[in-house]
C-alpha positions in Angstrom: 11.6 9.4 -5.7 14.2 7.7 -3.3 14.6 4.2 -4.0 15.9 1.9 -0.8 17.7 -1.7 -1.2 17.7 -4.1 1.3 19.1 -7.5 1.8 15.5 -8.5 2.4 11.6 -8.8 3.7 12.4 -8.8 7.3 14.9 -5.8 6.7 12.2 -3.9 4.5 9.4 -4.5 6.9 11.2 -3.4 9.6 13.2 -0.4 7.8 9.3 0.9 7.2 7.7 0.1 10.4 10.9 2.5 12.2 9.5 5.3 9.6 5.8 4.8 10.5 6.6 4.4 14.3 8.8 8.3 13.6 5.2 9.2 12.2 3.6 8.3 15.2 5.8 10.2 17.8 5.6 13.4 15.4 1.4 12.8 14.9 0.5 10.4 17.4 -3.5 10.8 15.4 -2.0 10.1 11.7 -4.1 8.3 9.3 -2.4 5.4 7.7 -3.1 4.0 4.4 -2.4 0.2 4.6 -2.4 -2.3 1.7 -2.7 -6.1 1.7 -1.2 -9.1 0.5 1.6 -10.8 2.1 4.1 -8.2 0.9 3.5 -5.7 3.6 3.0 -8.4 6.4 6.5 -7.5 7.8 6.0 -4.0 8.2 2.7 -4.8 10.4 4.6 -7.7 12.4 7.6 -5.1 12.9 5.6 -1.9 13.9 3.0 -4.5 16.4 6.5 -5.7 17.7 7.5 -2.1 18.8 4.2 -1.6 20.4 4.5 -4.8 22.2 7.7 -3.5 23.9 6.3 0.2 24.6 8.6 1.6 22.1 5.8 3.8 20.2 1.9 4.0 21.1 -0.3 3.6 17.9 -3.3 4.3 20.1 -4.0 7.3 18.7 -3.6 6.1 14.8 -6.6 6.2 12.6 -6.2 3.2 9.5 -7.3 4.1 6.0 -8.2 1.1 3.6 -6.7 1.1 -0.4 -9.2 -1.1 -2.0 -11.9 -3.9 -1.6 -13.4 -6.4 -3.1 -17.1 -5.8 -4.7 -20.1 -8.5 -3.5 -17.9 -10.0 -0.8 -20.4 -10.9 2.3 -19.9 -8.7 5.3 -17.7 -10.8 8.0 -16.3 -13.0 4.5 -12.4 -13.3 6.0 -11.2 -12.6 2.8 -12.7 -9.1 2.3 -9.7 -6.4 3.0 -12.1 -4.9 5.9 -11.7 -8.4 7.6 -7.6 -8.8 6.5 -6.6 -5.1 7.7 -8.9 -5.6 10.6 -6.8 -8.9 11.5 -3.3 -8.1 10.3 -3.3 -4.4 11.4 -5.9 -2.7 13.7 -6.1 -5.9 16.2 -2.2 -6.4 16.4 -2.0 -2.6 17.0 -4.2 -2.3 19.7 -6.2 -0.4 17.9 -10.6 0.3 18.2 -12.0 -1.0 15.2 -13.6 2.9 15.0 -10.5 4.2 14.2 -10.8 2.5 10.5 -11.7 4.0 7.0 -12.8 2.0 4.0 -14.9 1.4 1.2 -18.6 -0.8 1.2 -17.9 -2.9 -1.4 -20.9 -4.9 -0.4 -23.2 -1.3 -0.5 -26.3 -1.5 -3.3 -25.2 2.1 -5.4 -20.7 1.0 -5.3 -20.6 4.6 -7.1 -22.1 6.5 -4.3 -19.8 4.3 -2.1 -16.6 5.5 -3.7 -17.7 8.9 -3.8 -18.3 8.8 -0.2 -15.0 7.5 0.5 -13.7 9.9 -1.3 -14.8 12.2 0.6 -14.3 10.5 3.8 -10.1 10.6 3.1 -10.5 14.4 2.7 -12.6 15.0 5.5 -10.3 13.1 7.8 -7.9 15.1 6.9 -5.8 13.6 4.1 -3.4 10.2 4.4 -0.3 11.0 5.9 1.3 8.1 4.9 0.1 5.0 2.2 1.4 2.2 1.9 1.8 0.2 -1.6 2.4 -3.0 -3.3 3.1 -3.6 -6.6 1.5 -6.1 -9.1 3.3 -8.2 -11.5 2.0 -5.9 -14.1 3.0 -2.8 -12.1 -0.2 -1.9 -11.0 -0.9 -0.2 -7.4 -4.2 -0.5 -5.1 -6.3 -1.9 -7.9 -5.8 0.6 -10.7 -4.5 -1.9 -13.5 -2.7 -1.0 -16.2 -3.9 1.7 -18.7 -5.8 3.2 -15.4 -6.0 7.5 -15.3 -3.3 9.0 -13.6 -6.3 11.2 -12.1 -8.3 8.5 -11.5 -10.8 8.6 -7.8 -11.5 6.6 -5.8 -13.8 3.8 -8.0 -15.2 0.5 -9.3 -12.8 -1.4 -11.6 -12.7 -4.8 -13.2 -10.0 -7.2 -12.5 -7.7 -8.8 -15.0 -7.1 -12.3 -15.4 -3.8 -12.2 -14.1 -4.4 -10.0 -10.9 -7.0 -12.7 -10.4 -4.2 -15.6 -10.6 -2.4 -13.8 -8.4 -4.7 -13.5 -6.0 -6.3 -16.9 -5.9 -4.0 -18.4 -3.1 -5.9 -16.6 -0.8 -9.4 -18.2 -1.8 -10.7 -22.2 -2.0 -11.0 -22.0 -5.7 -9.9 -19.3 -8.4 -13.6 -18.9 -9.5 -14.1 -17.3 -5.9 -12.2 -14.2 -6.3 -14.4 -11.4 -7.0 -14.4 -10.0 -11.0 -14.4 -6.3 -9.4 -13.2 -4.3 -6.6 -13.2 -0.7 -5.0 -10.2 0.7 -5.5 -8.5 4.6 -4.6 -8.1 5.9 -7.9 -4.3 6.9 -8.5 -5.3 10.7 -8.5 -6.7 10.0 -5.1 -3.6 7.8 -4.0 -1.1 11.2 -4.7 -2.8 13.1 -2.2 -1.0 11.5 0.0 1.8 13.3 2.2 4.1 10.2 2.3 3.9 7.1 -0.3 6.0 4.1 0.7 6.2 1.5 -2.0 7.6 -2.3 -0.7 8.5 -4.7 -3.3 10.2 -8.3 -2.5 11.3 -11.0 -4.7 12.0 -11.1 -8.5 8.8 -12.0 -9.7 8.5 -7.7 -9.0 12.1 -6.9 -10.8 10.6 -6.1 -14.2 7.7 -4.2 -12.7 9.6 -2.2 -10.0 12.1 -1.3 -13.4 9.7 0.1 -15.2 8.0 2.2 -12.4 11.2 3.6 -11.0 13.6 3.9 -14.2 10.9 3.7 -17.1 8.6 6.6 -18.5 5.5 8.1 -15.9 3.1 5.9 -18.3 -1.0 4.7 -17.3 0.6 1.2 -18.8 2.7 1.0 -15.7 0.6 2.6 -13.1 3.1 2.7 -10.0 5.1 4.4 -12.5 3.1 7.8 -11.2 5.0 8.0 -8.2 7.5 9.4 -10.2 5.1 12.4 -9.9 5.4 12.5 -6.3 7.3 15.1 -3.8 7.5 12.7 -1.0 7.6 9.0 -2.7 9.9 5.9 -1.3 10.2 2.6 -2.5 11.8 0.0 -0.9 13.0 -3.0 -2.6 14.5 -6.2 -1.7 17.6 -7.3 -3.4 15.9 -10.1 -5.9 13.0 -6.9 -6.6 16.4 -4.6 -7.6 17.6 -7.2 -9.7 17.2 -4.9 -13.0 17.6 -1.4 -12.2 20.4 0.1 -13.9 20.9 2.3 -11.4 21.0 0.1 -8.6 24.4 1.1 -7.1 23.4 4.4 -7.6 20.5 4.2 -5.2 22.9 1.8 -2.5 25.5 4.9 -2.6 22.7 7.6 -2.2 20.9 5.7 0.7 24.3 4.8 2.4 25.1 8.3 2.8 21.8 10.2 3.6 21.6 12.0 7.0 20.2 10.1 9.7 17.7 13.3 10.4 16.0 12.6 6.8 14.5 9.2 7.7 12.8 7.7 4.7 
């Protein structure tokens, strides 16, 4: 796992979007596994900048959802079809055809996550997913005490992931009690994790997935387990690794050739 500080969002973001644009010159057809929230707005207002000014074409690129909500409406603006619709595929350019994801509004939501399952294989595999972090160090929707080789799959939301996520409806009692979520199992598969974490409500989280024990308590703490897993951190989100300087010194000296 390489761990990345920087000073902040905007430098995160952008750090990211410079990888995903590489992607794009090397695979100009990749399939990007995007996650929402506000965390990874800056990466998508970053890599939508470099299209704007012709430096990389994202024509080509095929999006891949993480997770959706269960018994949202079709159209509802707050289902993540509709966010990674508006905050990625449109500012990219891109034809709405080129997007994976779950139905979390189909009747049988097994047979839906089976199918999406087999969708990601099919495609050919992610090539690079994005992640955030909960509070509670969860990643897509797999809260803690989730399988580390858990699929793709129907899970029930905590309280607190419900808090969290409240700002983005009217009222608390709107957001959903259960989403579709890739399974951590399927979220390995992988080529390429990228893990962005900002401000230091995420400190104690991001210390236990990076520095603690690969543990289903602290799901993100799988990516320990990965061959090709980054997380980038803002400076607050560092705030209690021990081996913080460690990772400045490491990332201040890797080639430029590497990337992230």
């Amino acid at each position: 796992m390489e761990v990345v500080i920087v000073q902040d969002a905007a430098a995160g973001g952008a750090l990211i979007a410079d990888s995903i644009a590489a992607l794009l010159r090397r695979k100009p057809d990749a399939l990007l596994g995007v996650a929402t929230g506000s965390t990874p707005l800056p990466i998508y207002q970053a890599l939508a900048a470099q299209v704007r000014a012709g430096t990389v074409d994202a024509s080509g690129a095929r999006i891949a959802q993480l997770d959706e909500y269960v018994g949202l409406p079709q159209g509802h603006p707050e289902s993540y079809r509709s966010v990674v619709l508006r905050e990625v595929v449109e500012p990219l350019g891109l034809d709405p055809s080129a997007f994976l994801g779950p139905d979390g509004s189909a009747e049988d939501i097994q047979a839906a996550c089976e199918a999406y399952d087999r969708a990601l294989t099919e495609a050919g595999g992610v090539d690079l997913q994005l992640l955030g972090i909960g509070t509670d160090g969860h990643i897509g929707f797999n809260e803690p005490c989730s399988s580390l080789a858990s699929r793709t799959r129907i899970k029930t939301l905590t309280r607190r992931t419900r808090e969290d996520n409240a700002r983005f409806f009217t009222s608390p009692d709107e957001v959903p009690h259960h989403v579709i979520t890739q399974g951590i199992g399927t979220i390995l598969e992988a080529r390429h994790l990228v893990l962005l974490a900002t401000g230091e409500g995420k400190a104690d989280a991001v210390a236990q997935a990076v520095e603690g024990p690969v543990a289903a308590l602290v799901p993100a703490s799988a990516l320990q387990l990965h061959p090709h897993a980054t997380v980038v951190v803002d400076e607050a989100a560092a705030s209690r690794l021990k081996l913080a300087d460690y990772f400045r010194a490491t990332f201040a000296s890797k080639p430029e050739w590497q990337g992230i």
